[in-house]
C-alpha positions, 0 to 999 in steps of 0.5 A: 500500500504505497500510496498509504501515509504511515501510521504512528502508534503512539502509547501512553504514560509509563510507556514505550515501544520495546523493553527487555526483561530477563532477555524477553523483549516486550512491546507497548503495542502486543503484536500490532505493529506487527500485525499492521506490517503484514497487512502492507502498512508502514507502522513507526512507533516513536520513543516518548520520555515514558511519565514527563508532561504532554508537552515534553512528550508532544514534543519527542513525538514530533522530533520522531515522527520527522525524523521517520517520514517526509510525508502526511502520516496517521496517528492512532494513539493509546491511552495519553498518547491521545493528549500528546498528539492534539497538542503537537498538533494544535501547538507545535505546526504539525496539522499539515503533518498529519491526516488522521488521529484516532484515539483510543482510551484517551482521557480527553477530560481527565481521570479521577483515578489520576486525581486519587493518584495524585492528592493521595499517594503523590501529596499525603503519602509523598509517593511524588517526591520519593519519585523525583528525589530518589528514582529522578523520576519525572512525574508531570505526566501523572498531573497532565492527566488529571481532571483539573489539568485535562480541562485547562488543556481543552480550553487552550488545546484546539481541534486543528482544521484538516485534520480528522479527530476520532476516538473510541471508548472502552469498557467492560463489565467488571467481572471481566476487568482486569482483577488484578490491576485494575479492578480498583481503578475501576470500581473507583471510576465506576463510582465517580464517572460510571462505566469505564475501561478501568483507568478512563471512564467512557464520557472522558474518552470521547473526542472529534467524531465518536466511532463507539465502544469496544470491549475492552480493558485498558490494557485488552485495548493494546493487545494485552490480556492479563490475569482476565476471566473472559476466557476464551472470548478475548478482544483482539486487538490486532482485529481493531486495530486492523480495522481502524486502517482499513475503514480510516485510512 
């Protein structure tokens, strides 16, 4: 598919495109970039700073991405990697960059959980500065995401003309969450927001034109399905992502 621009998967906070652990190398994106390959795309998925702010991170996303390609590309973006690509869109001049960008469980308008995190384990527990004074971790990321911060970034953050904006949402019953990681987020999402995929409710991930729900948890949305009970029925990622090139792109 030649006369396709590139597709530029972009994830999300605590990120990365590969790691390696005891020699296995694990990728944000479980198998898509992959998958897309075969199919005849061209996919980049570019290095972002893993938990700085969405400026910080909107810019290594620009430098990457021209860097890869000349051309108009398509972004699919998972999770904050939605919020980075709007302001490197609307504030870095790359509309003209770029045909395309669809989001996938993008907390537009911020996530409680984010504040919890936040107020609680950063402020009261000190969880924040153990973080930049100890592992000089950068922590901005946690803050961008939370809903005070996402609405001041809707006021100053444009949708950009000539460039297409959608999203989905995803959302699963919770006996089908992750029980493990996320079924506290969840729970508490669920009480403050209502449905949710167990780190962003569903109202929260709607952004430009809304293409529906799928159903998945946060992680099932990148081809991760871990410690689930929805055996043998799975999402599959590979499937989605697949069909947002063909449909869209």
């Amino acid at each position: 598919m030649p006369d396709k621009p590139p597709i530029i998967l972009v994830y999300g906070l605590g990120g990365f495109d590969k790691i390696k652990i005891f020699g296995i190398t694990i990728p944000y994106f479980k198998g898509i970039k992959e998958h897309l390959e075969g199919c005849g795309y061209t996919v980049f998925v570019p290095r972002l700073r893993a938990t700085a702010g969405v400026r910080q991170r909107a810019e290594d996303l620009k430098r990457e991405i021209l860097s890869f390609t000349d051309s108009k590309v398509n972004i699919i973006a998972h999770s904050m990697g939605g919020l980075d690509a709007r302001y490197m869109i609307s504030k870095l001049d790359m509309a003209d960059k770029v045909e395309n960008l669809v989001t996938v469980g993008t907390p537009h308008r911020g996530s409680p959980f984010a504040d919890f995190g936040v107020r609680v384990l950063g402020e009261k527990l000190g969880l924040t500065w153990i973080l930049e004074n100890v592992f000089r971790i950068d922590t901005e990321g946690f803050r961008d995401v939370t809903v005070e911060r996402c609405k001041e970034f809707n006021r100053e953050i444009t949708n950009m003309s000539g460039v297409r904006y959608l999203s989905y949402a995803g959302y699963q019953r919770w006996y089908k969450i992750n029980l493990v990681l996320l079924l506290i987020s969840y729970w508490y999402i669920r009480y403050k927001k209502g449905a949710n995929d167990g780190l962003v409710d569903v109202e929260s991930a709607k952004w430009g034109e809304f293409m529906g729900i799928i159903d998945a948890d946060h992680f099932n949305q990148i081809g991760w399905n871990i410690f689930p009970l929805e055996w043998p029925e799975k999402f599959n990622a590979k499937e989605f992502y697949e069909k947002i090139a063909r449909e869209l792109f």
